[in-house]
Structures are given as structure tokens and as C-alpha cells.
Residue frames as qw, qx, qy, qz and C-alpha x, y, z in Angstrom:
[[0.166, -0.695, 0.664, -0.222, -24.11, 125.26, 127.14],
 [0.849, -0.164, 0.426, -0.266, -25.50, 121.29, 127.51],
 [0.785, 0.612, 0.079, -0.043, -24.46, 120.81, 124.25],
 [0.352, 0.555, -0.729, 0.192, -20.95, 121.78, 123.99],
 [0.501, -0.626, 0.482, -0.353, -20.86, 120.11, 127.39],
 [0.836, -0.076, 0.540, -0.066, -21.79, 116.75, 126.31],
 [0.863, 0.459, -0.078, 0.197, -19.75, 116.74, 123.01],
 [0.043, 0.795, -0.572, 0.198, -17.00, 117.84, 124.89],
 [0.761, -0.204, 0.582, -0.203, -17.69, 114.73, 127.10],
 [0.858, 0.481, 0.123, -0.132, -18.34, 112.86, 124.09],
 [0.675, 0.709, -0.181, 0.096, -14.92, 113.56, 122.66],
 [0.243, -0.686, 0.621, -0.291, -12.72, 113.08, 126.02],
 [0.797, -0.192, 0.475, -0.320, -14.28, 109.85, 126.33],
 [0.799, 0.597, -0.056, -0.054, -13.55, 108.66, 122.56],
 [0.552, 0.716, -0.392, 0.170, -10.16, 109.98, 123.15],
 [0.148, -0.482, 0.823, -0.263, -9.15, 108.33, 126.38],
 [0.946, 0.090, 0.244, -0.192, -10.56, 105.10, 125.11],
 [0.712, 0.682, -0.103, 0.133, -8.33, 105.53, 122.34],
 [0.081, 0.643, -0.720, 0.248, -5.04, 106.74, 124.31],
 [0.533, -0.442, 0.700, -0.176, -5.86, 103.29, 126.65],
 [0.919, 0.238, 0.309, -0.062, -6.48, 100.66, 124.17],
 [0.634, 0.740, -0.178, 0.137, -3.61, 102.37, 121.63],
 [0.794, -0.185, -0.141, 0.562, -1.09, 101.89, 124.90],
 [0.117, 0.776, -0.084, 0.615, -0.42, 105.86, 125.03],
 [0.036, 0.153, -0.604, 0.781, 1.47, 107.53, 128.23],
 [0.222, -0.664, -0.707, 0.093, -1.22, 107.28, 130.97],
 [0.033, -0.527, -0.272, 0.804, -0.87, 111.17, 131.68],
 [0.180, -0.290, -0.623, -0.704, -2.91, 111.37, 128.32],
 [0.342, -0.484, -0.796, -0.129, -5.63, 110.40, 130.23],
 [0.290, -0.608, -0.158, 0.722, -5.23, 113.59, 133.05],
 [0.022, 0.193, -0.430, -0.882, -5.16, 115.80, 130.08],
 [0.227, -0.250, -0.656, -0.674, -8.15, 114.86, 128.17],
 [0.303, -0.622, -0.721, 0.050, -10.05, 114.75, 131.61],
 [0.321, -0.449, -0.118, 0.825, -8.87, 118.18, 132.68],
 [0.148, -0.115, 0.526, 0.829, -8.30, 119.84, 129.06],
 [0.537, 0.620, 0.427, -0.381, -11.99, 119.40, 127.78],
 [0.711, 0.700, -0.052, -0.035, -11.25, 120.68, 123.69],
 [0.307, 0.766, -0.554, 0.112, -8.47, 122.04, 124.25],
 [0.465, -0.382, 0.799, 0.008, -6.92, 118.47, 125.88],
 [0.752, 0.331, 0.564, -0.077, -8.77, 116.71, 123.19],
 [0.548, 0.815, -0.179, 0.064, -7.34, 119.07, 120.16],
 [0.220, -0.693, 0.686, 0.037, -3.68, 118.63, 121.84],
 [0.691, -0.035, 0.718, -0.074, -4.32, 114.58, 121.83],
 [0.714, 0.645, 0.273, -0.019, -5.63, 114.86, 118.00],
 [0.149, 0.935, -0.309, -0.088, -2.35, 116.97, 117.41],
 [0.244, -0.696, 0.674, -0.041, 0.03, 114.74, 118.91],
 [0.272, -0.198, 0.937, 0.092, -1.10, 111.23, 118.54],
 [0.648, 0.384, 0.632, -0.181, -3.79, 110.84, 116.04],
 [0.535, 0.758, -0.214, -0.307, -2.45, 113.10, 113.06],
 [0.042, 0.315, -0.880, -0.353, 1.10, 111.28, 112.68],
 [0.355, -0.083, 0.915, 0.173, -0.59, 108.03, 112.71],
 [0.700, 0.636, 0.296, -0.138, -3.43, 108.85, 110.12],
 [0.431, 0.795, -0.289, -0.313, -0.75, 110.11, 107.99],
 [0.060, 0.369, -0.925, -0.066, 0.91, 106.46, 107.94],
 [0.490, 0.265, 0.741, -0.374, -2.49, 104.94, 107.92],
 [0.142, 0.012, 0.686, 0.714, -3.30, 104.18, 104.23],
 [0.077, -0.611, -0.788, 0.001, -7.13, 103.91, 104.93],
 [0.042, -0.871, -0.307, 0.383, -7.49, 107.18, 107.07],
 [0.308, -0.357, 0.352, 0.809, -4.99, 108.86, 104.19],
 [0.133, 0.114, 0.561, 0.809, -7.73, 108.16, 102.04],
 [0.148, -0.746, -0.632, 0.150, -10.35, 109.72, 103.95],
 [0.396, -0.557, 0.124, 0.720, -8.39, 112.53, 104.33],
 [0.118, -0.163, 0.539, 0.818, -7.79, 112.94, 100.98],
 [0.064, -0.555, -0.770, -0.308, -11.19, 112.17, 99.67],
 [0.208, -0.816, -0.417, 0.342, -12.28, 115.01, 102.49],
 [0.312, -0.218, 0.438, 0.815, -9.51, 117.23, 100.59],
 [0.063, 0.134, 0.563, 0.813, -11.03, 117.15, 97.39],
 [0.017, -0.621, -0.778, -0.092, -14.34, 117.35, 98.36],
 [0.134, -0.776, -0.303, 0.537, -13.51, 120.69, 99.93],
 [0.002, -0.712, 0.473, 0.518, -11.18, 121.75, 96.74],
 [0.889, 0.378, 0.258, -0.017, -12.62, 119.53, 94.18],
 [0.762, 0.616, -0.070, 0.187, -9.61, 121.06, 91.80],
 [0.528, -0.779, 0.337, 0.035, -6.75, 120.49, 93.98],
 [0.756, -0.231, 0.505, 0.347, -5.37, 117.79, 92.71],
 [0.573, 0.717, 0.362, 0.161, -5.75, 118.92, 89.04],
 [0.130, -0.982, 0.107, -0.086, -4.03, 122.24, 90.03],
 [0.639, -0.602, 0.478, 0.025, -1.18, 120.38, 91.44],
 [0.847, 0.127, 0.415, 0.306, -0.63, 118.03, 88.39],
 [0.440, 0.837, 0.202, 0.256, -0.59, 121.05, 86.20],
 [0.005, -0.925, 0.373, -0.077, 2.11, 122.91, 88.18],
 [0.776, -0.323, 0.511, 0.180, 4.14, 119.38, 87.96],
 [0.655, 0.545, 0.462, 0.244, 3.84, 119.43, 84.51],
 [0.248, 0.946, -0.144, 0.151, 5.09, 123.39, 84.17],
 [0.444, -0.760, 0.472, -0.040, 7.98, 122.11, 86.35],
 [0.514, -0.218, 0.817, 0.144, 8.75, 118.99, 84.83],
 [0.577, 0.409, -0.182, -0.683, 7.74, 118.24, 81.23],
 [0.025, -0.253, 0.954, 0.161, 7.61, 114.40, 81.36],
 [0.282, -0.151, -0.907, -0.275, 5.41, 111.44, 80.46],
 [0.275, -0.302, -0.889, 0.205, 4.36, 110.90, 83.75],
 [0.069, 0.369, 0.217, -0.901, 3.22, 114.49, 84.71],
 [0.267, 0.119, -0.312, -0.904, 0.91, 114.57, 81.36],
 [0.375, -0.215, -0.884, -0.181, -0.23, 111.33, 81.78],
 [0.217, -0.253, -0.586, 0.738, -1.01, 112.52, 85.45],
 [0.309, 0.269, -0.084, -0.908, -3.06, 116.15, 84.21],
 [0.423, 0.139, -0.416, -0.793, -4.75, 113.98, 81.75],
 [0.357, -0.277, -0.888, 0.084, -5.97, 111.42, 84.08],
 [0.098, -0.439, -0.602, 0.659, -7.18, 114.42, 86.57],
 [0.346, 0.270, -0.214, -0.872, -8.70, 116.26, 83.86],
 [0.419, -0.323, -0.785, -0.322, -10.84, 112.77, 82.92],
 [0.373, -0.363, -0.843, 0.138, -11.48, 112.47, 86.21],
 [0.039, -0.497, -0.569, 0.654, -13.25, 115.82, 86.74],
 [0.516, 0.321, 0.794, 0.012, -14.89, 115.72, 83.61],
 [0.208, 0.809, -0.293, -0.465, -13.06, 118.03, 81.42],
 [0.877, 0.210, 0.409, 0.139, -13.06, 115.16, 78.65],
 [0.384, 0.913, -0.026, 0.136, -12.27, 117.88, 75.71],
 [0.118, -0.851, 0.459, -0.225, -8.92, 118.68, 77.65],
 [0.803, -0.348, 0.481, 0.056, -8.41, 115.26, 79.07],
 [0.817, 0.479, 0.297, 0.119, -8.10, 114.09, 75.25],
 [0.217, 0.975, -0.015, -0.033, -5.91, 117.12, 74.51],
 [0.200, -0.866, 0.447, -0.099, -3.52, 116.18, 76.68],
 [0.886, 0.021, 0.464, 0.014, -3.31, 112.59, 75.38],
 [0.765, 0.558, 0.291, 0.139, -2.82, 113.36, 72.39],
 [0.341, 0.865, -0.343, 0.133, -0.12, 116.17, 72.58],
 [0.526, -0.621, 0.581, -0.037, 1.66, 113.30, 74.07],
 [0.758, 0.334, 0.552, 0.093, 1.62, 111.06, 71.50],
 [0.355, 0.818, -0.442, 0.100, 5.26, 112.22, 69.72],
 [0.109, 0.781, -0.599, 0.142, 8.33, 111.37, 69.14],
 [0.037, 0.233, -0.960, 0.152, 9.85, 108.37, 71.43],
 [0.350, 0.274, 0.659, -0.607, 5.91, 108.16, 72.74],
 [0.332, 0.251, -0.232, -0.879, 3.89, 108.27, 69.68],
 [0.590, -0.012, -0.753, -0.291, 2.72, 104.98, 70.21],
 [0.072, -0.128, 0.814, -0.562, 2.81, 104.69, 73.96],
 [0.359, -0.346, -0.594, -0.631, -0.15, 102.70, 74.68],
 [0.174, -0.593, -0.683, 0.389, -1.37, 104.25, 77.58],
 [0.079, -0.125, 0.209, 0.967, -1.39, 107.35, 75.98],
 [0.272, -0.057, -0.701, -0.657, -3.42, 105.97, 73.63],
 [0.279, -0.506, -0.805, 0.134, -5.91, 103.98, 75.82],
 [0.090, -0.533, -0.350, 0.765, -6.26, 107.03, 77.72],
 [0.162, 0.229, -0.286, -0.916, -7.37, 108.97, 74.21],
 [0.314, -0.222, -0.801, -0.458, -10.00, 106.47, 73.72],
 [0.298, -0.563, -0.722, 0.270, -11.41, 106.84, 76.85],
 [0.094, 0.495, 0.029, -0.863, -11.66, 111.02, 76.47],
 [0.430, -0.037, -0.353, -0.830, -13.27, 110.48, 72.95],
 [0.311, -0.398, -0.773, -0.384, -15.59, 107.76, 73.68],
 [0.191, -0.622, -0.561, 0.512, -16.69, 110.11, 76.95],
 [0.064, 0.222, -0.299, -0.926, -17.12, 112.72, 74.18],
 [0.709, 0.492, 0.374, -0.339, -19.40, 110.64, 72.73],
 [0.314, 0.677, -0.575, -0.335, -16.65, 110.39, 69.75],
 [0.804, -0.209, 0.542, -0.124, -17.25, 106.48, 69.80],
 [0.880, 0.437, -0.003, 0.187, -15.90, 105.80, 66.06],
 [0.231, 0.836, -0.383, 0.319, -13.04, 107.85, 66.93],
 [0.656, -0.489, 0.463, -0.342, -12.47, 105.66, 70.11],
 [0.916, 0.089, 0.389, -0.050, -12.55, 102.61, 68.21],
 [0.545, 0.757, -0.161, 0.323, -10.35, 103.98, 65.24],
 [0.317, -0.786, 0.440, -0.295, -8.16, 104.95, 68.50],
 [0.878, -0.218, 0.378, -0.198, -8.13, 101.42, 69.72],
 [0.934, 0.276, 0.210, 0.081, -7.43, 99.82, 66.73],
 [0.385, 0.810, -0.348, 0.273, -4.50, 101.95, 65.89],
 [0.485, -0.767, 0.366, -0.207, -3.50, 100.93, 69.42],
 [0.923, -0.023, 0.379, 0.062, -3.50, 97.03, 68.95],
 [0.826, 0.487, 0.046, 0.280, -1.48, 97.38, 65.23],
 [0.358, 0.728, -0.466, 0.352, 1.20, 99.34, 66.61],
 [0.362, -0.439, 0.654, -0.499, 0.93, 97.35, 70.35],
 [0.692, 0.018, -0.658, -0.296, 0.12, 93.96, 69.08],
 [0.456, 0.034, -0.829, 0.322, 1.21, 92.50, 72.59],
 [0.057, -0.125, 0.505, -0.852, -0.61, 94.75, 74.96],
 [0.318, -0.331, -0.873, -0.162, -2.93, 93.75, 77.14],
 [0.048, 0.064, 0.497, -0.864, -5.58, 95.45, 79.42],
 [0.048, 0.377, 0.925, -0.018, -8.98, 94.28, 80.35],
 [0.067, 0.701, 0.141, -0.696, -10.23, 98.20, 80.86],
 [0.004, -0.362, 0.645, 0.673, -9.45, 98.48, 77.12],
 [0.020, -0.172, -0.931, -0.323, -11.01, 95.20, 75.63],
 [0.042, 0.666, 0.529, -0.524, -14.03, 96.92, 77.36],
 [0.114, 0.635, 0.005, -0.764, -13.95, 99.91, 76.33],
 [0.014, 0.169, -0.651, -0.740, -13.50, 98.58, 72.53],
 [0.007, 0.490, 0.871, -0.015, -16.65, 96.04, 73.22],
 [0.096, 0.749, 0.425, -0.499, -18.63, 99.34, 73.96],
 [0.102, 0.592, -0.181, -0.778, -17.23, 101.59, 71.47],
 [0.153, -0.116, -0.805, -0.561, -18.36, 98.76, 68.38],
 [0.016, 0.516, 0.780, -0.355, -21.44, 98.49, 70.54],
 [0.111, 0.709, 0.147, -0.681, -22.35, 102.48, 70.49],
 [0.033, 0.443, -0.394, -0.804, -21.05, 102.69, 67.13],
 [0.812, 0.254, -0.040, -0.524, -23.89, 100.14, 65.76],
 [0.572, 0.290, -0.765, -0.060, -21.74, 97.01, 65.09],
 [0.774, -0.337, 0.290, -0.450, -23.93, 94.88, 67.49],
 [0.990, -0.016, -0.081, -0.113, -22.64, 91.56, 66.39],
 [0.417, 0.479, -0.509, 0.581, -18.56, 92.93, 66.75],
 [0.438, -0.564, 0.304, -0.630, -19.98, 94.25, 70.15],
 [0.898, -0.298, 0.142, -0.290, -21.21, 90.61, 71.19],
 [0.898, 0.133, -0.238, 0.346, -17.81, 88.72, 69.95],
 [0.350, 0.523, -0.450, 0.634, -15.94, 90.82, 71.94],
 [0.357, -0.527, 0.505, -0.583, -18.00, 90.28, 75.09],
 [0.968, -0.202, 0.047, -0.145, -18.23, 87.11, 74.55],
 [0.738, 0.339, -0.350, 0.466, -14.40, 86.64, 73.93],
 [0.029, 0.466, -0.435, 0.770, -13.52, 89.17, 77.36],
 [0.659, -0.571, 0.048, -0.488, -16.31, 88.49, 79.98],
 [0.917, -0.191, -0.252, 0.242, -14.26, 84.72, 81.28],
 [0.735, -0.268, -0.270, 0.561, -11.33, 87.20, 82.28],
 [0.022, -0.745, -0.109, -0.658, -12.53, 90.38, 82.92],
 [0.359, -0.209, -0.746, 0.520, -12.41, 90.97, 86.78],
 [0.243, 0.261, 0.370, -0.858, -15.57, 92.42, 88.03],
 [0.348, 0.426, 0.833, 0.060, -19.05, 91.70, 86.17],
 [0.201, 0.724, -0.052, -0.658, -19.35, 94.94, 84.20],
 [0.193, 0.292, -0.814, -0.464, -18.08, 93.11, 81.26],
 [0.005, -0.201, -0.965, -0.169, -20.70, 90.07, 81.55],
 [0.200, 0.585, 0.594, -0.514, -23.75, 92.24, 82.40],
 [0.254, 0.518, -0.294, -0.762, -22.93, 94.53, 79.63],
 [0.014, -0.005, 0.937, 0.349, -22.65, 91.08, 77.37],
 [0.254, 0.507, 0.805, -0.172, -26.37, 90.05, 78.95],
 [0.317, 0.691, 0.328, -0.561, -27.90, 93.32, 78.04],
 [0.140, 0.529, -0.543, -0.637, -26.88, 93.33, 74.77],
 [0.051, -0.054, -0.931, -0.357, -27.85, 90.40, 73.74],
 [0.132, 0.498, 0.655, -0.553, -31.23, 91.25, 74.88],
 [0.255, 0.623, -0.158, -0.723, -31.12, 94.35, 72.97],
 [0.353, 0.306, -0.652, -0.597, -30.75, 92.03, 69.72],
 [0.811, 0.004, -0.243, -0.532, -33.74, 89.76, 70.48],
 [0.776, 0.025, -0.630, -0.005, -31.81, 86.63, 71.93],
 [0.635, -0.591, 0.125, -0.482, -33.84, 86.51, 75.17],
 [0.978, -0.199, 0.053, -0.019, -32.59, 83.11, 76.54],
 [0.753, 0.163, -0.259, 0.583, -29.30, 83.39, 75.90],
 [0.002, -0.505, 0.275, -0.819, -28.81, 87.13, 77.79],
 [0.813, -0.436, 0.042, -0.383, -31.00, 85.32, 80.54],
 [0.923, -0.051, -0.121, 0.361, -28.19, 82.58, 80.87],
 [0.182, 0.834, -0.089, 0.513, -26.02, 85.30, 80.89],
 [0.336, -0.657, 0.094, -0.668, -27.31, 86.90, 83.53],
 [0.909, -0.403, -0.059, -0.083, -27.72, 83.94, 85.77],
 [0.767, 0.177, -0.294, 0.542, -23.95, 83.08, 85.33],
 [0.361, 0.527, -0.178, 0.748, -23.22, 86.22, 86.48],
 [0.629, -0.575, 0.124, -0.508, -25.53, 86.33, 89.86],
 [0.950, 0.136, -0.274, 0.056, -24.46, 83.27, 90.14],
 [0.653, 0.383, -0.333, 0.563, -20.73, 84.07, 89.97],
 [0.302, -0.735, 0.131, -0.593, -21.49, 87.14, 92.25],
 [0.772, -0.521, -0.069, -0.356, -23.00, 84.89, 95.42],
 [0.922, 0.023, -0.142, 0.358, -20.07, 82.59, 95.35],
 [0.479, 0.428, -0.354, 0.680, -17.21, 85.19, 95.66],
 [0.471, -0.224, -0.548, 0.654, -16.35, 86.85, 98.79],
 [0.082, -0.834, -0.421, 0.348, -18.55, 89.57, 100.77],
 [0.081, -0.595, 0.171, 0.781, -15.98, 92.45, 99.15],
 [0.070, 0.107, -0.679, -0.723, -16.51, 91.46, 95.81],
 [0.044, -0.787, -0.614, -0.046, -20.26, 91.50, 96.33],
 [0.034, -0.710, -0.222, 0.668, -20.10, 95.12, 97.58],
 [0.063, -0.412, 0.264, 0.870, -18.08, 96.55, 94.78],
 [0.120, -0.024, 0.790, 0.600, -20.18, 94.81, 92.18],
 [0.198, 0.511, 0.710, -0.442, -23.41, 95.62, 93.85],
 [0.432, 0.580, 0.021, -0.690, -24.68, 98.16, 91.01],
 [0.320, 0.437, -0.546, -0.639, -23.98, 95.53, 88.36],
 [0.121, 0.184, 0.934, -0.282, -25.36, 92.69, 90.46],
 [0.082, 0.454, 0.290, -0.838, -28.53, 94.90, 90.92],
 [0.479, 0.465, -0.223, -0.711, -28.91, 95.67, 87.30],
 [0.211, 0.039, -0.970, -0.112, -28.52, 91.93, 86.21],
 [0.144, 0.363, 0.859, -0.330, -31.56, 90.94, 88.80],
 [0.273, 0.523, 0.289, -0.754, -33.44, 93.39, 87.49],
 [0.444, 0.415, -0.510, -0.609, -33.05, 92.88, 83.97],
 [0.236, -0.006, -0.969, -0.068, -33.62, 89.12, 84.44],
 [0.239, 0.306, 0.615, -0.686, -36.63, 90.00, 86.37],
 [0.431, 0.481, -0.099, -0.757, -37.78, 91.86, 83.35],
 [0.387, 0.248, -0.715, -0.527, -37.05, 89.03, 80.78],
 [0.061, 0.184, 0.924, -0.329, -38.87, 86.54, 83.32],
 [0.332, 0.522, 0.379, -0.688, -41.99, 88.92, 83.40]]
């Protein structure tokens, strides 16, 4: 009984902080001292669902808590847009939620039976098929992808791409294509996935001191930017110190 008691407490108290600091009626506050859950579930009803659902943050908690419970929710959903609507965006849609719950085979499928007609060039289509084969492990096919992209999209541009090609000449053994392309992409890539990759590569082909400059540039670059861009980049920060550790040792 102590237990519910004090999380009942616990949650009256939470929520008539909240109703006074958020400016709510003051009979909120009578309610949630009275009401115990059931004044606290009323309060969560009335004045904390609208505003999460106009809160972009707590929308994506929400959602994120969603899928976690119904991992193939959203997937489900694209797929009955897609019987309802046969357009671009709906396939593009499926075949972004099929990458992203690592049904590559299928993701690719659905790239590719888009790629007709007015679309048979669309390059996002296309990007998007390079990124399902080279998560196949299909990495000449990726690159063969790529390049078909550029000669029929000469203008397009996308830094996610130039990546992806840098890796797929990488995987596919053309180590010295690999390194002119991260050295031509890393100055306006946005995020340091593109200049770590560079360092470690050059490593990989023996030219210690230069993948050691690299690296530094790229801690470096890190320290200097703002606390958020440290967070997100923390796993490629991370692997940089480490690998410069190693070439130190």
C-alpha cells in the first residue's frame, strides 16, 4: 500500500507543479490533491495530451515509444498508403521503412520497381537503390548504381551519396578511387563520418602520418563546434581518438 501511496504522491505533486508553473485554472490543483490517479489521469487527459501532440519534441517521444511497442507500424501504414494511392511518394515512403527495418532485399525492390516511365531516372530513387544494394553487401552494384545516377543526373547533388560512392569504391577494392573521393568530399560533408572514414583509410594503405593529420583535423574540428555537434558526432569523435591513439602507440 506505501508504494502506490507515495507514487501517487509522487505524481500529484509533478502534476500540480506543472498545472502552477504552466498557468492552468487553480481548481486543477483541488483535483489532483483530492483525485489521487484518478485526478492525476484526468489532468494527463485534459492538459498534457493536447499539448504533447503540438509539442514536436514530446511527438517524438511518443512516436519513438510507438514503434518500439509495434516496431512494424509504420511500415504497415506506408504499405496500406501505397495500396491506396500508387504514387512516388508512397513507394519512396515503403522503401525508406523497409531500409529502415532492415528488410534491404525488399527495400531495393521497391526502388527499383520505381524506376519507370516519367521516374526512370529519378535520383532519389536511385540513391535510395544504392543504399539497399550496398547494405546487401552488393557494393559493385551500388557503385554501377551511382554512376548511372551522376550520367543521367549530372547536376545532382547530395553529400549522403558522395559517401556512400567513397565507400562503395572503398569495399569494392579501388582504395586509391576510395581516397580521391574522401579527399574531394570530407571539406563539405557535414558531420565527421566522411573525414574519419578518409583517416582510416589511409591508414589501411600504409600512409600513417597523413591519416594521423587527418585525424587531428577532425578532433580538432570536433572541440571547436558547438556542444550539439559534439554529441551527435561522439561515436566518430571516439573512433578518431582511438585510432590516433593506436597510430601514436
Amino acid at each position: 500500500m506505501y508504494p502506490l501511496l507515495s507514487l501517487s504522491a509522487l505524481f500529484q505533486i509533478g502534476c500540480i507543479v506543472h498545472a502552477i508553473r504552466t498557468g492552468r485554472a487553480y481548481w486543477w490543483i483541488f483535483i489532483l490533491m483530492a483525485g489521487s490517479f484518478v485526478g492525476v489521469a484526468a489532468y494527463v487527459i485534459a492538459e498534457l495530451l493536447p499539448d504533447m501532440r503540438h509539442n514536436r519534441a514530446a511527438r517524438q517521444v511518443l512516436r519513438q515509444a510507438r514503434d518500439r511497442v509495434d516496431p512494424d507500424r509504420r511500415r504497415r501504414e506506408a504499405s496500406r498508403q501505397l495500396e491506396v494511392a500508387d504514387t512516388l511518394d508512397n513507394r519512396k515512403r515503403l522503401a525508406g521503412e523497409c531500409f529502415d527495418s532492415g528488410d534491404y532485399a525488399q527495400a531495393a525492390e521497391m526502388y527499383r520497381s520505381g524506376l519507370r516511365g516519367l521516374y526512370r531516372t529519378d535520383p532519389d530513387l536511385m540513391l535510395g537503390l544504392a543504399r539497399a544494394e550496398f547494405a546487401q553487401g552488393r557494393h559493385a552494384e551500388a557503385r554501377q548504381t551511382l554512376d548511372d545516377l551522376i550520367a543521367a543526373n549530372p547536376d545532382f547533388r547530395s553529400p549522403e551519396g558522395h559517401l556512400l560512392y567513397a565507400r562503395s569504391l572503398e569495399a569494392s577494392g579501388d582504395i586509391d578511387g576510395a581516397l580521391h573521393e574522401y579527399a574531394a568530399l570530407v571539406d563539405g560533408y557535414p558531420g565527421e563520418e566522411a573525414r574519419v572514414r578518409h583517416g582510416l583509410l589511409l591508414r589501411r594503405a600504409g600512409r600513417d602520418a597523413e591519416a594521423a593529420e587527418v585525424l587531428r583535423a577532425s578532433i580538432k574540428r570536433t572541440g571547436l563546434a558547438p556542444k550539439y555537434y559534439q554529441r551527435q558526432q561522439r561515436e566518430w569523435l571516439d573512433l578518431a581518438k582511438r585510432t590516433l591513439a593506436e597510430l601514436a602507440g
